[in-house]
C-alpha positions as semicolon CSV with decimal commas, in nm:
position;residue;x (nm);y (nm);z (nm)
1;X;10,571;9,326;8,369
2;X;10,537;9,396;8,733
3;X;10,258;9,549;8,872
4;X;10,390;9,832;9,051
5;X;10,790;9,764;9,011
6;X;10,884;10,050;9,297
7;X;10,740;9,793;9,525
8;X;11,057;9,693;9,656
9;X;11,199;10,026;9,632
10;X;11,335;10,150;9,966
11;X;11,101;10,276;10,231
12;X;11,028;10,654;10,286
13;X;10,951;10,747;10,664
14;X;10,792;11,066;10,704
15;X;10,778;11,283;11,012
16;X;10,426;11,380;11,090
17;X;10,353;11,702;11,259
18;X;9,983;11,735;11,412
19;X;9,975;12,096;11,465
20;X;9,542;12,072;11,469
21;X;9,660;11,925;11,813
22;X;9,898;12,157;11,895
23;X;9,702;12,443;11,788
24;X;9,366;12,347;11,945
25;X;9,567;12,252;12,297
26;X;9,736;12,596;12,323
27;X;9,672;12,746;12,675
28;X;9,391;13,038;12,579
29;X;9,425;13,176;12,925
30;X;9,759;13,284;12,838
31;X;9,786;13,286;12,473
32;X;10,074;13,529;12,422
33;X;10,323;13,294;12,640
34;X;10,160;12,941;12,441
35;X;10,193;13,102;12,090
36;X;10,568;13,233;12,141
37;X;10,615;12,888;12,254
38;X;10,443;12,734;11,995
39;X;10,616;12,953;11,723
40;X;10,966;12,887;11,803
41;X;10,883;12,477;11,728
42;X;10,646;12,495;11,474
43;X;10,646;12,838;11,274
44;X;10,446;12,705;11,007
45;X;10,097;12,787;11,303
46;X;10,273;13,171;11,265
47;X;10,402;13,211;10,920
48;X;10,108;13,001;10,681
49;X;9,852;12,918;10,916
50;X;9,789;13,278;11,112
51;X;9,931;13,532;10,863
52;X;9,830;13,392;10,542
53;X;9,542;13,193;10,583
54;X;9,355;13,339;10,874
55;X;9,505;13,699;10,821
56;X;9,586;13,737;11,197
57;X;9,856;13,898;11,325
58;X;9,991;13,664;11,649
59;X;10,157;13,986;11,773
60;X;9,860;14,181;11,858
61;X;9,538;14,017;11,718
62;X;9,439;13,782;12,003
63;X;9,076;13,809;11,967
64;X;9,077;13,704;11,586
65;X;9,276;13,396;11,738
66;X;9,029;13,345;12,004
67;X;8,719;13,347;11,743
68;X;8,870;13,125;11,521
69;X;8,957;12,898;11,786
70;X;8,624;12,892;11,937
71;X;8,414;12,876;11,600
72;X;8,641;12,582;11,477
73;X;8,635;12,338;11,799
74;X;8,378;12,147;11,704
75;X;8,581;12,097;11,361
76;X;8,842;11,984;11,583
77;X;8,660;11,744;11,796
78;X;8,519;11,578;11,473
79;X;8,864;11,587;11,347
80;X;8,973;11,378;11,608
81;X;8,706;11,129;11,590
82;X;8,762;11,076;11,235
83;X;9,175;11,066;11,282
84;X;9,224;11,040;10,932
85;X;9,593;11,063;10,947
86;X;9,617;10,724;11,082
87;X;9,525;10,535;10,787
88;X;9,623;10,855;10,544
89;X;10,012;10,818;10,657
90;X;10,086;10,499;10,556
91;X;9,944;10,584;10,207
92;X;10,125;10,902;10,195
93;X;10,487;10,735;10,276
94;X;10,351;10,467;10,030
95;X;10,305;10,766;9,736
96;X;10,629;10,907;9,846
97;X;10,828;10,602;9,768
98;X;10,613;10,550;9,487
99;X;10,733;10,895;9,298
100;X;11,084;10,914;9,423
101;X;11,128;10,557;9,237
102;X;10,972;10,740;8,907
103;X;11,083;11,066;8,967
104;X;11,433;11,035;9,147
105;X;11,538;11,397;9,081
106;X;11,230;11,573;9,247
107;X;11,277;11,692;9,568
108;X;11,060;11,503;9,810
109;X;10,884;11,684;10,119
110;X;11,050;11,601;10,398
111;X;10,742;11,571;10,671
112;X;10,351;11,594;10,644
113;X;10,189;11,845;10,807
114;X;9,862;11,788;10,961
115;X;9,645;12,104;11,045
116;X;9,315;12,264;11,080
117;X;9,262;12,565;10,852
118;X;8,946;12,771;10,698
119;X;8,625;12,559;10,581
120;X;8,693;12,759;10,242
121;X;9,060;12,697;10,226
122;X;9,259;12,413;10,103
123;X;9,334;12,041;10,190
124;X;9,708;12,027;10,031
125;X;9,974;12,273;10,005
126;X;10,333;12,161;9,953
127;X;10,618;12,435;10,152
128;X;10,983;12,470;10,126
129;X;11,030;12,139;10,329
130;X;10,646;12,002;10,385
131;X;10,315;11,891;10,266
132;X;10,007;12,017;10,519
133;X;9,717;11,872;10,473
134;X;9,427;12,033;10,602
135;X;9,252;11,836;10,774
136;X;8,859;12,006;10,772
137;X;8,900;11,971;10,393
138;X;8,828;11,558;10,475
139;X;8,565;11,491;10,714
140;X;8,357;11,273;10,471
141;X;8,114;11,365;10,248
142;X;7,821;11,325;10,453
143;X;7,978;11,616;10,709
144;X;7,738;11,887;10,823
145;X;7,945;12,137;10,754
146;X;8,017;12,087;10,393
147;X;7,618;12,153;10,382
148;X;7,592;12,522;10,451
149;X;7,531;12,760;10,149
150;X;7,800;12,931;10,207
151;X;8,036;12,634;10,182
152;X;7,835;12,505;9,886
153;X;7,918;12,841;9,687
154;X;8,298;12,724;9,744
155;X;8,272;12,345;9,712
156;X;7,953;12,251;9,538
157;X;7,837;11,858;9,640
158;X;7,985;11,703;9,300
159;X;8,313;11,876;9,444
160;X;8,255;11,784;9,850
161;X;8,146;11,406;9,784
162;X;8,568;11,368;9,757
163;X;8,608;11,563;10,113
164;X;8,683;11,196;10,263
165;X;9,019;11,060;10,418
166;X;9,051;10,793;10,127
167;X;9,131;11,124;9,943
168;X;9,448;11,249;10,127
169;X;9,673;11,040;9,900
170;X;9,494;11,141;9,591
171;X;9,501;11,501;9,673
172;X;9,855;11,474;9,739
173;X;9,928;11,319;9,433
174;X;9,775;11,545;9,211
175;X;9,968;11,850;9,377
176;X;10,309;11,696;9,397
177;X;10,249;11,605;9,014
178;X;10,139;11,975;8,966
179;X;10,457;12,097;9,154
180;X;10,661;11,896;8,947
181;X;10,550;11,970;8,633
182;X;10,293;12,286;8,583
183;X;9,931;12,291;8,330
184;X;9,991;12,481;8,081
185;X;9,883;12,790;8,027
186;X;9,830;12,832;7,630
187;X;9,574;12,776;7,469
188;X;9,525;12,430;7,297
189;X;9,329;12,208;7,093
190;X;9,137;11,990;7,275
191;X;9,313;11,705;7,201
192;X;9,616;11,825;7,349
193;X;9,450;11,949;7,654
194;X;9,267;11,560;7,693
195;X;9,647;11,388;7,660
196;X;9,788;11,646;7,813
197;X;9,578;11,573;8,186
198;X;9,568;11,166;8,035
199;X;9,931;11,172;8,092
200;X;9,919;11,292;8,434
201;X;9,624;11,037;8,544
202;X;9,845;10,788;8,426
203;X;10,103;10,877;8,612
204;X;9,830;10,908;8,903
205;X;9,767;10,576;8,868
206;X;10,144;10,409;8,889
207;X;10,193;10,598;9,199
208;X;9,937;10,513;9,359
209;X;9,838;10,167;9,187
210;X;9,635;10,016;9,467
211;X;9,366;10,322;9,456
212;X;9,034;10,250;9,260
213;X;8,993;10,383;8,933
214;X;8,665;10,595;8,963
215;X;8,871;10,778;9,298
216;X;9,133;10,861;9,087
217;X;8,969;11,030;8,855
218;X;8,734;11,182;9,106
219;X;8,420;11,019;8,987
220;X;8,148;10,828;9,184
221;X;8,120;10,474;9,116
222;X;7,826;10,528;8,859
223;X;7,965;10,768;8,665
224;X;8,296;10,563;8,650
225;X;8,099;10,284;8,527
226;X;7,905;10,496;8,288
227;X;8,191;10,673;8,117
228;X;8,328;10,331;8,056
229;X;8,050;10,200;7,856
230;X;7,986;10,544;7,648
231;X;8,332;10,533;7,554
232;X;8,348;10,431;7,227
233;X;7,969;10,698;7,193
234;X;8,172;10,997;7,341
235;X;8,437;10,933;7,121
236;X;8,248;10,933;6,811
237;X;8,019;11,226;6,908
238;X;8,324;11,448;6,956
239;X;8,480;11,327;6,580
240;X;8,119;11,384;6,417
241;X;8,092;11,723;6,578
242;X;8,444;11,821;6,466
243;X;8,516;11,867;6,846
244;X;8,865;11,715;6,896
245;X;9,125;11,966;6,762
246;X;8,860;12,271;6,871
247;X;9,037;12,533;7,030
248;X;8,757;12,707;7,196
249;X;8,795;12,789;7,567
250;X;8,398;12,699;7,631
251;X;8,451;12,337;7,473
252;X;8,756;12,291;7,639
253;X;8,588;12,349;7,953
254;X;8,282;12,159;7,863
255;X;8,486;11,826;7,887
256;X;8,761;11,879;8,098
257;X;8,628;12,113;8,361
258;X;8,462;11,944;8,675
259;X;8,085;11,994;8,691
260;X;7,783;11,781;8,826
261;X;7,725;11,616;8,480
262;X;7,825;11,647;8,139
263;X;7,602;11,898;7,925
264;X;7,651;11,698;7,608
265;X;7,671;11,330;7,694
266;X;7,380;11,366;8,012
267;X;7,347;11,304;8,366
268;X;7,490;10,967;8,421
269;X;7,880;11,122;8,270
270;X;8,045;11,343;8,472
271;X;8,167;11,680;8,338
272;X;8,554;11,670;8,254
273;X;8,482;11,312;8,091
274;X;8,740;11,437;7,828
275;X;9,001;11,290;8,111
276;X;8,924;11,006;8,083
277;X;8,945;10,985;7,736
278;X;9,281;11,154;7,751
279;X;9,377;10,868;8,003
280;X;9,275;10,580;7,714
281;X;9,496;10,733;7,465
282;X;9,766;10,795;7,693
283;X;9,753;10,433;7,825
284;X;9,709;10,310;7,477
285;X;10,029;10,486;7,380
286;X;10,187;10,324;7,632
287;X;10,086;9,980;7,615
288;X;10,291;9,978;7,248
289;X;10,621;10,069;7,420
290;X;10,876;9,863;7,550
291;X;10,899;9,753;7,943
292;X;11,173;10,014;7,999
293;X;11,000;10,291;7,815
294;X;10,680;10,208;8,015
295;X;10,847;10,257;8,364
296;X;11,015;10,591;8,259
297;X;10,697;10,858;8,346
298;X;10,973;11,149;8,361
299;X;11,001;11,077;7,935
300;X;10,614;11,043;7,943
301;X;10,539;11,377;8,091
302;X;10,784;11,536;7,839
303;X;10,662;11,361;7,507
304;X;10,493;11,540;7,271
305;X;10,068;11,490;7,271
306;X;10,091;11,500;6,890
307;X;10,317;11,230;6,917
308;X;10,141;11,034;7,149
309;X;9,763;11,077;6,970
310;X;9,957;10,969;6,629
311;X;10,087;10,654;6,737
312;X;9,847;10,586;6,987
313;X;9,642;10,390;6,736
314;X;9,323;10,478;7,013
315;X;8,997;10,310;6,881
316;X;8,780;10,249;7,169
C-alpha cells in the first residue's frame, strides 16, 4: 500500500493573513482612523480578537488597546524573529490536502489566520471561513514567558514543552478533527474512551504522515520511547487490576488525561498513556482490513469501539 496515497492529490493554496503585523503596525498616534481602517479589511482584529478575546470595545476603549499593545510588543518582536509561519504554511496546506482527500465532504477553511492574542488564550481556533493561529501560543519551549507563575497555572511545563512552531500542524489537526467529529460526552468504559481517542490519533497520523510519532501524541522523546517498551506491562497491569471496562471518571482521567507522568506506571510514562494504547488497537484493527477499507477514515471514525476491540485481536 502507499504510504500516504493523498500524495498526489491536488494541491490546496491557502491565503495567509498576518494580522500580528497588521495589528502591531497600526498608527497609535491616531488609532481611531488605523482601526476603522483596519476593520473594514480584516474584521476578525474587531469581532474575535478585540471583543472576545481582549474584551475591548474598539469604539471607545482606546487605552485597553494601547496597554495591550504596549505589554505585548516584545511578544511581537520575538514573534517575528521566530516567523514560524514560514515553515508552518507549507505544513498547513500540506494537512489541508491531506484531510480533504480523506474527508472530501468537510468543509475546509478557506485561509489561515496568523495573530497575536492573550499569553492565556489559545493557539487554534477554526471561524466561519478561517483557522487563526495564535501565534504567542508557539514561541518554543524554552520562551521566557511561558516561565512566569502565572502562565504556569494555565499551561504547566509538561503542557508548554509543545508551545513550538513544529506544533502548528499538529494543533491544527487535532481541532479540525475535533470540528469534524466532537468527544463525546457520556460516560464510558475505559476501553471505549482509549479507542475512541486511538481512532482519532490514527487518523492524526495519515494526515499528517511525515510528523514523528512521540509529537503526535504530544510526548517527549523519552516518554515516547518508554511507553513503547512498557507496552505489553501497561497492558497487563490494567487487565489484572480489572481496569479496562472501568467506568470511573478518576480512572478514566488517570490514563487519558495529560499530566507530567503517569501515577500508576511512574515517571518515565506520561499521563494519558491510555492513548497510546487506544492507538495500538485501533491500528491493529486496521491492519486486518482490506486496502480500500484502510484508506476510508470517514467509516473509521464511525465504527463501533466494541467492534473494533473485538476483532482487533490486540496482544502487545
Amino acid at each position: 500500500m502507499q504510504n500516504n496515497p493523498a500524495e498526489n492529490a491536488q494541491e490546496i493554496i491557502l491565503p495567509m493573513e498576518r494580522l500580528d503585523q497588521v495589528f502591531f503596525n497600526m498608527d497609535t498616534l491616531k488609532l481611531k482612523g488605523s482601526l476603522l481602517e483596519i476593520n473594514s479589511r480584516y474584521p476578525f482584529i474587531n469581532e474575535v480578537l478585540l471583543k472576545q478575546m481582549l474584551a475591548i470595545d474598539s469604539g471607545d476603549s482606546e487605552t485597553g488597546l494601547l496597554s495591550f499593545l504596549n505589554a505585548y510588543r516584545p511578544i511581537y518582536t520575538a514573534v517575528q524573529k521566530i516567523n514560524a509561519p514560514a515553515s508552518a504554511h507549507p505544513q498547513l496546506q500540506s494537512l489541508f490536502k491531506n484531510l480533504h482527500y480523506y474527508f472530501p465532504d468537510y468543509p475546509l477553511p478557506k485561509k489561515i489566520i496568523y495573530f497575536i492574542g492573550p499569553l492565556e488564550g489559545f493557539g487554534n481556533s477554526i471561524g466561519s471561513d478561517y483557522m487563526a493561529i495564535g501565534l504567542q501560543m508557539f514561541l518554543g519551549d524554552t520562551s521566557s514567558w511561558y516561565q512566569s507563575e502565572q502562565f504556569q497555572k494555565y499551561f504547566p511545563s509538561y503542557i508548554s514543552r509543545n508551545f513550538t512552531p513544529r506544533f502548528i500542524p499538529i494543533t491544527a489537526a487535532r481541532n479540525l478533527l475535533q470540528d469534524m467529529a466532537p468527544n463525546s460526552n457520556l460516560t464510558r468504559s475505559l476501553i471505549i474512551e482509549m479507542i475512541d481517542l486511538g481512532k482519532r490519533q490514527y487518523i492524526l497520523k495519515k494526515i499528517l504522515p511525515k510528523t514523528n510519532d512521540a509529537d503526535l501524541f504530544g510526548y517527549s522523546a523519552a516518554q515516547y520511547a518508554a511507553t513503547t517498551n512498557a507496552e505489553q506491562d501497561i497492558w497487563s497491569f490494567l487487565l489484572k487490576m480489572n481496569l479496562v471496562y472501568s467506568k470511573d471518571p478518576k480512572v478514566a482521567k488517570q490514563l487519558l488525561g495529560e499530566g507530567p507522568f503517569s501515577i500508576y506506571f511512574g515517571n518515565e510514562i506520561p499521563g494519558n498513556v491510555g492513548l497510546y494504547l487506544g492507538y495500538q488497537i485501533v491500528k491493529s484493527w486496521m491492519e486486518q482490513q482490506s486496502e480500500q477499507d484502510q484508506a476510508n477514515l470517514k467509516a473509521l471514525l464511525q465504527m463501533p469501539a466494541e467492534k473494533i476491540f473485538a476483532e482487533s485481536k490486540y496482544k502487545p
